[in-house]
LOKOL-721079 format. One line per 8 residues: number of its first residue (from 1); for each residue x, y, z of C-alpha. Coordinates in Angstrom, 1 decimal, decimal comma. Example, Ala and Ser with C-alpha at 12.3 -4.5 7.8 and 13.67 -1.06 7.14 Angstrom:
BEGIN
1	12,3/-4,5/7,8  13,7/-1,1/7,1 $
***
This chain:
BEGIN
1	0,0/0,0/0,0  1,3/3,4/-0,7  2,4/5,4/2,1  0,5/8,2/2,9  1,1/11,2/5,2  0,8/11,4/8,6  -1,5/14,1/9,0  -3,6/16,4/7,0 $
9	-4,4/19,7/7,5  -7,6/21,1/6,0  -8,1/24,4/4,5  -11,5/25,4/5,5  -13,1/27,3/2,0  -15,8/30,0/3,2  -19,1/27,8/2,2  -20,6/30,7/-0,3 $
17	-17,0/30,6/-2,0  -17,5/26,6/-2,0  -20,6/26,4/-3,5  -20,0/29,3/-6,2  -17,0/26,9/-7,2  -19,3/24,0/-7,5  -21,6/25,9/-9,2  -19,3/27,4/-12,0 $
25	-17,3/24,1/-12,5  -20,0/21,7/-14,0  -21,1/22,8/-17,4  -23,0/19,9/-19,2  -24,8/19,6/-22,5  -25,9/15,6/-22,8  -26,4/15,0/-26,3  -30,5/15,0/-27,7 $
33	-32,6/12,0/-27,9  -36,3/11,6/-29,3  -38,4/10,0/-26,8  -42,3/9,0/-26,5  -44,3/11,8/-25,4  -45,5/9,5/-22,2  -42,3/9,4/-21,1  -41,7/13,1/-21,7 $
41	-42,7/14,4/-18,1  -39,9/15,8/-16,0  -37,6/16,2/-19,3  -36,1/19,1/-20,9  -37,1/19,8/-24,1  -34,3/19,9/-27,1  -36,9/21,5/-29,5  -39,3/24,2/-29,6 $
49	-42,6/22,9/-29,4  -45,2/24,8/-32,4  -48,7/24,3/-32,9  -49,3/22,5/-35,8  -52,7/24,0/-35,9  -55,3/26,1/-34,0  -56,6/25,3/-30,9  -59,7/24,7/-31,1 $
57	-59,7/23,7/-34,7  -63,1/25,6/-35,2  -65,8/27,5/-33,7  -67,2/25,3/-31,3  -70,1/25,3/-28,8  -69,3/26,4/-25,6  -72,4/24,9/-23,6  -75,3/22,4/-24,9 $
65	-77,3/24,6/-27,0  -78,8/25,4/-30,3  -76,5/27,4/-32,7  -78,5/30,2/-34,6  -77,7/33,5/-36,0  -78,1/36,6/-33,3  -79,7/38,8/-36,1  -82,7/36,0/-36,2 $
73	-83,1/37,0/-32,1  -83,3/40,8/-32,9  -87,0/41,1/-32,0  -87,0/38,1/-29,5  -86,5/40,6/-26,6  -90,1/41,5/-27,1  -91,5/38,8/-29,1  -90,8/35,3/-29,0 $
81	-89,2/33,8/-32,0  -89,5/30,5/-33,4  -86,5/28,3/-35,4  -86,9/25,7/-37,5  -84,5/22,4/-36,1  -82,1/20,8/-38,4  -80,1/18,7/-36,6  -78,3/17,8/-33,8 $
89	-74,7/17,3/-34,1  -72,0/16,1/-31,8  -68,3/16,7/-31,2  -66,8/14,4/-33,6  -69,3/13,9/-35,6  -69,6/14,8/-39,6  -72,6/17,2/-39,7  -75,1/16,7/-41,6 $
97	-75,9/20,0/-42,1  -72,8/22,6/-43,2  -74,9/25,7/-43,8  -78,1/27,5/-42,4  -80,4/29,3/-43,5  -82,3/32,0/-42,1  -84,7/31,2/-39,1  -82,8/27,6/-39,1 $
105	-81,2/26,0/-35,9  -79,0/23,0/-35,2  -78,6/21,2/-32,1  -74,9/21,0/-30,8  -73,4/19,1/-28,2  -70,8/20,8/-26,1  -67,5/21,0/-28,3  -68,9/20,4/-31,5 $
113	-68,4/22,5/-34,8  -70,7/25,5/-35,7  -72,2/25,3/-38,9  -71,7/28,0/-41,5  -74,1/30,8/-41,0  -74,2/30,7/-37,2  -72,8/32,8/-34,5  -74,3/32,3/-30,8 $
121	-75,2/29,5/-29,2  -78,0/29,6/-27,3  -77,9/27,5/-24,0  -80,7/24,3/-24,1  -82,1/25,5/-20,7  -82,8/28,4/-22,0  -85,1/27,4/-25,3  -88,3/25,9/-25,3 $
129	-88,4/22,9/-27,9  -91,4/21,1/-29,4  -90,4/18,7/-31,9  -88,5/20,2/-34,4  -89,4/23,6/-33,5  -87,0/25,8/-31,0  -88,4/29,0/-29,2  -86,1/31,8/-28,5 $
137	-87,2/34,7/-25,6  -84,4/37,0/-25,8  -82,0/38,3/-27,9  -78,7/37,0/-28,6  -75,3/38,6/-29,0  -72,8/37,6/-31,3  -70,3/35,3/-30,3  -72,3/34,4/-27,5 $
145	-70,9/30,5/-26,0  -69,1/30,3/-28,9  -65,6/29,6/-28,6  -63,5/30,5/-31,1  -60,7/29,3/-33,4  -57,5/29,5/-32,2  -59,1/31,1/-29,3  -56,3/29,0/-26,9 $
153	-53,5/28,2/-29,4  -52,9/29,8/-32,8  -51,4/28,3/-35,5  -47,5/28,6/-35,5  -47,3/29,5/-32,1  -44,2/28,8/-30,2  -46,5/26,8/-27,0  -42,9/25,5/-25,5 $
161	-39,3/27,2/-25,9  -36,4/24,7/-26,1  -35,1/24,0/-22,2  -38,7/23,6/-21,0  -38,8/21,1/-18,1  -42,2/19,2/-19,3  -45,0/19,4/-16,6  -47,7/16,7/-16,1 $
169	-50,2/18,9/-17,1  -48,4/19,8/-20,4  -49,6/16,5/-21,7  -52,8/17,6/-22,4  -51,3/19,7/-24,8  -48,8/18,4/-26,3  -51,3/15,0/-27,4  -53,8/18,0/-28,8 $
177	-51,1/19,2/-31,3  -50,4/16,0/-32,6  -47,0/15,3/-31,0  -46,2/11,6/-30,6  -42,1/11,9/-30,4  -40,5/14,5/-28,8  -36,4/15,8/-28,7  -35,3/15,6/-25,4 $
185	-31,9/16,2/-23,5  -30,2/13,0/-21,8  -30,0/12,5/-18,6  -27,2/13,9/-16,7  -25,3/10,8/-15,3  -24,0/10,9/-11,9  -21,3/7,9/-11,0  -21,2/7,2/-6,9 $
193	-18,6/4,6/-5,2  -17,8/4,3/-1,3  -14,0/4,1/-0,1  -13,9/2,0/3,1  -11,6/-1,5/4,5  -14,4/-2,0/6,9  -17,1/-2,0/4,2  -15,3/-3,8/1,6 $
201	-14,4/-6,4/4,0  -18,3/-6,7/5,1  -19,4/-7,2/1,8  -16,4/-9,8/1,1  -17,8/-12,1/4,3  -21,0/-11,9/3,0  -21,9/-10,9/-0,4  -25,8/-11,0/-0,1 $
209	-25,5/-7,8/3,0  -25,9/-4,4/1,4  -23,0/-2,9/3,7  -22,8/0,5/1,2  -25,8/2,1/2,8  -25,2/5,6/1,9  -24,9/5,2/-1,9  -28,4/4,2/-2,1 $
217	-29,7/7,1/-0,1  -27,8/9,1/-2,5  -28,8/7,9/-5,8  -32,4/7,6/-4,4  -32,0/11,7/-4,2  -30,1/11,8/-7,1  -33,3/10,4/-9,3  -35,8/12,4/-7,8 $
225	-34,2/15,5/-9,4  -34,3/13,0/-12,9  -30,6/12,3/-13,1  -29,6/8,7/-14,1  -27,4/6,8/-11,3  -24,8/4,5/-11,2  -23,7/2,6/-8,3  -19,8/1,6/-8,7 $
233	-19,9/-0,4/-5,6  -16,7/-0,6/-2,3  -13,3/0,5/-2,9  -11,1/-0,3/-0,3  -8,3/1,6/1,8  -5,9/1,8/-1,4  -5,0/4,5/-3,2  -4,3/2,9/-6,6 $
241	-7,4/0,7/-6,7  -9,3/4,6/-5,6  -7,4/6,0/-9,0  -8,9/3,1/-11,0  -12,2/3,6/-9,8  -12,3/7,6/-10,1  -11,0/6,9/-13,8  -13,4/4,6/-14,7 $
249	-16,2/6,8/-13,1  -15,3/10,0/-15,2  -15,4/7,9/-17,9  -19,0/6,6/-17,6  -20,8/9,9/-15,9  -20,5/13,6/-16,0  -20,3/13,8/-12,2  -19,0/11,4/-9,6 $
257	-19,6/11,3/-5,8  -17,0/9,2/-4,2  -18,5/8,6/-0,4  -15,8/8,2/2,2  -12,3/8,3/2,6  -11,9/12,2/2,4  -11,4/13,1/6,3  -7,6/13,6/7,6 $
265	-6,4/10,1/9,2  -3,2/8,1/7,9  -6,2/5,9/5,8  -7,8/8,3/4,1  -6,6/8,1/0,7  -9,5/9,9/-1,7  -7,5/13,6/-1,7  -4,3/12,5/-2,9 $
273	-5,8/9,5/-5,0  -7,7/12,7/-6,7  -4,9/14,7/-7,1  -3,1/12,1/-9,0  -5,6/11,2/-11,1  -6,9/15,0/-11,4  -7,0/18,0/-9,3  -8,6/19,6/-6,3 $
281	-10,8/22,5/-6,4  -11,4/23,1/-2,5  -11,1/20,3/0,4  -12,9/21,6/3,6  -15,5/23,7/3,9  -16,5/26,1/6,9  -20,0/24,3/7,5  -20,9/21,6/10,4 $
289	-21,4/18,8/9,5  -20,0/18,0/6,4  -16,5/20,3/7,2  -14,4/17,6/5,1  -16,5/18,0/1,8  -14,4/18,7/-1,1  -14,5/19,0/-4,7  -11,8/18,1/-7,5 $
297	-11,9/16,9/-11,6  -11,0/14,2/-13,3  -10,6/15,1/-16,8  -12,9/17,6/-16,6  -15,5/16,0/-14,5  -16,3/17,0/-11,4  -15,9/14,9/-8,0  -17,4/15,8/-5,1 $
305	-15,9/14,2/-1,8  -18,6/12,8/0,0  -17,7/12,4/4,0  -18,5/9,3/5,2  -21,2/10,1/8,2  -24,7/10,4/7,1  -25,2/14,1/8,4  -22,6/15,2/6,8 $
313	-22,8/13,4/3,5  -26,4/15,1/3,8  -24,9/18,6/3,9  -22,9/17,2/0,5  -26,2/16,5/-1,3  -28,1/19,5/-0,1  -25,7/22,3/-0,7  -23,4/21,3/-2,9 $
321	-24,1/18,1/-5,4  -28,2/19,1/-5,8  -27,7/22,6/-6,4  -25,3/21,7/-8,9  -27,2/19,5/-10,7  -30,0/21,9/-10,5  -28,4/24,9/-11,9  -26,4/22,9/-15,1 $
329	-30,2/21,3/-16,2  -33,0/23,9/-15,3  -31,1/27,1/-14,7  -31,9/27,2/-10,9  -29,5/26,4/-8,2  -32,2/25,8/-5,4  -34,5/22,8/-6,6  -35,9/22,7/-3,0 $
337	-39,4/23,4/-1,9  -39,2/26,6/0,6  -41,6/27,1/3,4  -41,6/29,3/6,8  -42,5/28,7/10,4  -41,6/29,0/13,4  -39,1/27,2/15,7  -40,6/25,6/18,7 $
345	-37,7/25,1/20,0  -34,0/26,7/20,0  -31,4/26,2/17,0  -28,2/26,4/17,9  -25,4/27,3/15,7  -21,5/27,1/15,5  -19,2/29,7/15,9  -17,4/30,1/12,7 $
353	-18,9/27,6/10,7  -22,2/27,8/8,7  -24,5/25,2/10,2  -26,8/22,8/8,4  -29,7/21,5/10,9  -32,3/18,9/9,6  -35,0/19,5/11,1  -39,0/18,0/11,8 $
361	-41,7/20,4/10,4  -45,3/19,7/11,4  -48,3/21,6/10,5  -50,3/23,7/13,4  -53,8/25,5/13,3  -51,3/28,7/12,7  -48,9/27,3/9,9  -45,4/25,3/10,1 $
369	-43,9/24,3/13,3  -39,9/22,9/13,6  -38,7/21,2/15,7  -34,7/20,6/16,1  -32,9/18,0/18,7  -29,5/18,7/19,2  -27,2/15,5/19,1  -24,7/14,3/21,1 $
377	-21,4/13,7/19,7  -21,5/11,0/16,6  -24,7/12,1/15,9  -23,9/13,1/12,5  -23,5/9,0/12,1  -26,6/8,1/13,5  -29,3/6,8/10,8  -32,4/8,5/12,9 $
385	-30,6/12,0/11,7  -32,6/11,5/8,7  -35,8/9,5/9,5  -36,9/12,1/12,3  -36,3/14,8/9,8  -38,1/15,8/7,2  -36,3/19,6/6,1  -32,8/21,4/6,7 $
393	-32,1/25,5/7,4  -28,7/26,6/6,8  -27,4/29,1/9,9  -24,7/31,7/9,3  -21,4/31,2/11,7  -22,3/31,8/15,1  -25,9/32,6/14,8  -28,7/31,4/16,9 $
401	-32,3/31,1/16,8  -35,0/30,9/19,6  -38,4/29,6/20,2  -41,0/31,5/18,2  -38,8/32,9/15,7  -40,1/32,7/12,4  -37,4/31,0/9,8  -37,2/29,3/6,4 $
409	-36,8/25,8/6,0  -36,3/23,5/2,5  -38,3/20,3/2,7  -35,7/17,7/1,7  -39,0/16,2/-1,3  -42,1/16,9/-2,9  -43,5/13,0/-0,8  -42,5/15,3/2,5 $
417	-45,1/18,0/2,0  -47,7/15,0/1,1  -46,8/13,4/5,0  -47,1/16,6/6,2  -50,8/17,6/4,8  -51,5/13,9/5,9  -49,9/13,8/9,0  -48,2/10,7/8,7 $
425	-44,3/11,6/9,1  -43,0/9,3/11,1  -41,3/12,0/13,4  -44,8/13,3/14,0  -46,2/9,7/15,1 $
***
């Protein structure tokens, strides 16, 4: 094994420096690829998106009614008038009638095509029909229910600008104008593998255990924000088997997390395997947890150092690696959900560092409550960190907060703010 120094000492990168670093140092464009429009949601778009056509297609009925021309109401104000009935058409149907003449009506379901020579729709609750005869008792306007062509979409619009990041309710749309294939941007691929003797050598005694418990929290988090994951497995306490992997995992992503291995004892080996491989961009940050977080390239990729305690590989994700991802693929660095409350409790800082504090946020009569539990020491290991939380606020150096203040907080999903309207987070049970 190569010999490694006795001792680091970490130069502690102000965290808004840090994270404007990250920021500025992944630039990614992943190459276009069509893909069905039912598997379109959550995508960005590689194409602008034009209407084909108008929306609606035609003049259409607003309401059930009986399409007529206003000027045949003109005197209905004061004296009833009577139409003849033509038809009765429905959307969808081919009409059997095309054009009226004067004192003629038509029948027309809701969304179904005016005939020539009509121009209000007169709603069915309204008339008074026997047979084929339809009374009228007040004068019509024109354009009355009627919804016109192109009313919603004209043809040639632009409906969707390249970059879009396709909604659910974009759908609706998108299936009206015809589109069945769509150009898309590929996912951004993110490449994670833990460093660790003790976790290798778990997973060598027995290869059914899933020792590597971080990675899958990770790349859980990684795919909610629609990025592709790949799991690279355990690396062991050696630095050229570490340069092997970090190769082959710039190779096959555009970012890598490598969890573990990046503190300061005689065994951690992820810095200098790193800067043989590539270089370092910052190693230590001034933020508790998470203080040993670093960030480097291998050709030209960046790698984020991932500590190896759950709280603080936490603080990774949340401030450094999600941001990133969110500002390279939809233009925003924060791709969390905010919300404000107030702190039923006291939040304690550290002097010097920013502090990242998960927190439990629970919903009162008067809006968000948090709740924070400070830890004892190794709590930033303990599994609970993050099962009794379900957001994070970020503290400036040496700030505190007291019961009642109001503050911000990020919920760490979108399935959080469901168990909070539901009341079913497990913290709250």
């Amino acid at each position: 094994m190569t010999a490694q120094p006795p001792y680091r000492v970490l130069k502690l990168t102000p965290l808004p420096e840090a994270q404007r670093l990250a920021l500025s140092n992944f630039a990614t464009t992943p190459i276009s690829e069509p893909v069905s429009v039912f598997q379109v949601v959550g995508r960005l778009l590689d194409e602008d998106i034009v209407a084909r056509e108008d929306i609606p297609p035609w003049d259409m009925a607003f309401y059930d009614g009986y399409a007529l021309s206003y000027r045949d109401t003109a005197a209905a104000g004061t004296t009833p008038v009577e139409l003849s009935l033509r038809a009765a058409i429905h959307p969808g149907e081919n009409s059997p009638v095309t054009t009226l003449a004067p004192r003629e009506t038509v029948y027309l379901a809701s969304g179904a095509k005016l005939p020539e020579g009509t121009d209000a729709v007169l709603r069915v609750e309204e008339a008074r029909r026997a047979g084929d005869r339809v009374t009228v008792t007040r004068r019509m306007e024109p354009g009355e229910n009627i919804v016109r062509r192109g009313s919603d979409i004209s043809k040639g619009q632009t409906v969707f600008c390249r970059g879009h990041a396709v909604r659910s309710q974009d759908l609706g749309v998108l299936l009206e104008l015809g589109y069945q294939r769509l150009l898309v941007r590929g996912r951004v691929r993110v490449a994670l593998f833990t460093v660790g003797d003790e976790i290798y050598e778990r997973a060598k005694r027995d290869p059914r255990t899933i020792p590597d418990n971080y990675a899958p929290i990770l790349s859980s988090l990684l795919t909610s924000q629609n990025v592709e994951t790949l799991i690279l497995g355990v690396v062991p306490d050696r630095r050229e088997e570490v340069e092997a992997r970090l190769l082959k995992a710039s190779e096959v992503s555009d970012l890598v997390a490598v969890i573990g291995g990046c503190s300061v004892g005689d065994t951690d080996i992820v810095p200098d395997a790193l800067a043989s491989v590539g270089s370092i961009l910052f190693h230590g940050v001034k933020v508790t947890p998470g203080k040993v977080t670093g960030l480097g390239q291998v050709r030209g990729k960046p790698v984020f150092m991932v500590p190896g305690h759950i709280g603080s590989a936490l603080t990774a994700y949340f401030l450094f690696i999600a941001p990133t991802l969110s500002q390279a693929l939809y233009g925003a660095a924060n791709p969390f959900l905010k919300i404000k409350g107030r702190l039923e409790s006291s939040l304690l800082g550290r002097p010097g560092l920013s502090a990242f504090r998960t927190m439990t946020a629970a919903l009162a009569d008067d809006g968000y409550v948090f709740t924070w539990k400070e830890r004892p020491l190794g709590g930033s290991s303990s599994y609970t960190l993050l099962t009794d939380s379900n957001c994070f606020t970020l503290l400036p150096p040496g700030a505190k907060r007291e019961a009642g203040d109001e503050i911000e907080a990020f919920l760490f999903s979108p399935l959080e703010e469901i168990a909070l309207n539901r009341g079913t987070h497990p913290a709250s049970e």
